[in-house]
C-alpha positions in Angstrom: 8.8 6.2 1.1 5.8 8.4 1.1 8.0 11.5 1.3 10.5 10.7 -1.2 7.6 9.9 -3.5 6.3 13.4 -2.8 9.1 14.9 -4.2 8.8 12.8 -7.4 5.2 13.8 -7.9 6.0 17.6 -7.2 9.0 17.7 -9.5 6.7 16.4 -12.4 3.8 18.3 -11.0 2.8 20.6 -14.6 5.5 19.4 -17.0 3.8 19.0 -20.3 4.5 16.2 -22.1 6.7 18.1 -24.8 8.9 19.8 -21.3 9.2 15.2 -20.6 10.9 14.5 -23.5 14.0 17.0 -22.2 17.1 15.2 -21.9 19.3 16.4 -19.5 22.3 15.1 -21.9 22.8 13.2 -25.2 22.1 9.8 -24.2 20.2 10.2 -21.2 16.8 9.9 -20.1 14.2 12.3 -20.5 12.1 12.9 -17.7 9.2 10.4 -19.2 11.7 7.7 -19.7 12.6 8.7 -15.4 9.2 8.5 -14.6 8.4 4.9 -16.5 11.7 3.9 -14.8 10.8 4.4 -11.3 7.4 2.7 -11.8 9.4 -0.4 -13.9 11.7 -0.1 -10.0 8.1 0.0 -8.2 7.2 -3.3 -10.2 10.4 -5.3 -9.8 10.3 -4.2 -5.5 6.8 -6.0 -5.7 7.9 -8.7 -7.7 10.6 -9.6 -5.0 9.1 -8.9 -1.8 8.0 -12.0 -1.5 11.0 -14.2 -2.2 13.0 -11.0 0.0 10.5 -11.9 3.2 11.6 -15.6 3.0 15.4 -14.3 2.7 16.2 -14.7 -0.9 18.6 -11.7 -2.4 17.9 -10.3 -5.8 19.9 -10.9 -8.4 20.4 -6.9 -9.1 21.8 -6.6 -5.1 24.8 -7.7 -6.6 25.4 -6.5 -9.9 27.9 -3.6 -10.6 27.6 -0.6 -12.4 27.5 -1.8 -15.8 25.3 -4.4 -15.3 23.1 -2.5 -13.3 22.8 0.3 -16.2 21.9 -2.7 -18.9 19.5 -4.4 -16.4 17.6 -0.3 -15.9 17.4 -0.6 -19.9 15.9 -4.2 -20.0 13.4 -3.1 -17.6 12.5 0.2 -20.0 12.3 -1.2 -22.8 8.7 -2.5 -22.5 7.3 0.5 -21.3 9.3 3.0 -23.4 6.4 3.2 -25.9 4.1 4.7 -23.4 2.8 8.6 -23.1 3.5 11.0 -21.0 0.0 11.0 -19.1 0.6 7.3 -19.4 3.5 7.2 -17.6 2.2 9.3 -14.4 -0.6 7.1 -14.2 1.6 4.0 -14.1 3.8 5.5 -11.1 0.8 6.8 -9.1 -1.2 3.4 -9.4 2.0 0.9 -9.0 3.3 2.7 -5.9 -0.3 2.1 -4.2 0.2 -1.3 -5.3 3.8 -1.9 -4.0 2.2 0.3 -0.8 -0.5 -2.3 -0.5 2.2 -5.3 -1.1 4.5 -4.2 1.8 1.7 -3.7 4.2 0.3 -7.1 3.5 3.6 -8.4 5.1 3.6 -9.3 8.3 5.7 -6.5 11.2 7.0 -9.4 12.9 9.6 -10.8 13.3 10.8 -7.2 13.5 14.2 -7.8 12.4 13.3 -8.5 8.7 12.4 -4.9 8.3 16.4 -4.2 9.3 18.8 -3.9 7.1 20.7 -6.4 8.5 17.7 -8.9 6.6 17.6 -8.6 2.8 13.7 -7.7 3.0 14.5 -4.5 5.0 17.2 -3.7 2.2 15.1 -4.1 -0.4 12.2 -1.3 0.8 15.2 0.8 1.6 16.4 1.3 -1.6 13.1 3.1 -2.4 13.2 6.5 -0.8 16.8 6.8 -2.0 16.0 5.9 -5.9 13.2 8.7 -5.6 15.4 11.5 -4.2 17.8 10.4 -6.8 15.7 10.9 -9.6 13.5 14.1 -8.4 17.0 15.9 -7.9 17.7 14.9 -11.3 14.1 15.9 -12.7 14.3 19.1 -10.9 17.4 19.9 -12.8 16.2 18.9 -15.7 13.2 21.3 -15.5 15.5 24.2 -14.5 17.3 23.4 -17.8 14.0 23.6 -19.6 13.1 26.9 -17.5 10.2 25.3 -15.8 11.0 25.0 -11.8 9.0 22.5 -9.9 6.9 23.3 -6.8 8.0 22.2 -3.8 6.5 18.7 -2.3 3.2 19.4 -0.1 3.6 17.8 3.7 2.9 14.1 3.9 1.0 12.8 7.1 3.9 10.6 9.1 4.1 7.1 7.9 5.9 4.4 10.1 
């Protein structure tokens, strides 16, 4: 998780706030509206780690590809409004949260962290989303003409 973030943070690292507004296609997000929707992701995983510990499956785990698209919007909507500095802020402080959440759980039994138990699905989906979205930032930016730096090491996390 910590290393996918990373390369989130480094594919925004110096966009101005005018270089966030890029859309990568008619229709699509701009790399503000990416940023607000991994921190509205960040919010929901917090909201259902709880009710994932004790074995109850999200809703979203099972909705398909359209509904999936119009739940993404739902969960945008509220936070569309926000800036740009806004919107870093918000990822930065709910990922220490959602951090802070996961740790308070307890490591044992050991196979809830599995993906065999919905909890361990749940946190997985994390570091995948981020890749996800800084490949898709860091193309946006190359459309724009402004690479992004490359990720700094993170210290290991288990």
């Amino acid at each position: 998780m910590l290393r996918a973030r990373a390369h989130v943070l480094a594919a925004i690292q110096g966009l101005s706030a005018a270089v966030a507004e890029a859309r990568a296609r008619e229709g699509g997000w701009s790399v503000r509206e990416m940023v607000l929707h991994l921190h509205a992701w960040d919010l929901e995983i917090e909201r259902v780690l709880e009710p994932a510990f004790r074995g109850t499956v999200p809703p979203w785990m099972r909705y398909r590809a359209g509904q999936m698209s119009r739940w993404n919007e739902e969960l945008l909507a509220p936070l569309r409004s926000l800036s740009w500095d806004e919107a870093c802020g918000r990822l930065r402080a709910g990922r220490a949260r959602l951090l802070e959440a996961i740790e308070s759980l307890p490591d044992e039994p050991a196979h809830l962290w599995t993906t065999r138990h919905v909890l361990g699905r749940v946190v997985r989906i994390l570091p995948h989303h981020d890749l996800h979205h800084a490949e898709a930032i860091k193309s946006l930016r190359v459309g724009t003409g402004t690479p992004a730096p490359e990720p700094s090491p993170q210290p290991r996390s288990t």
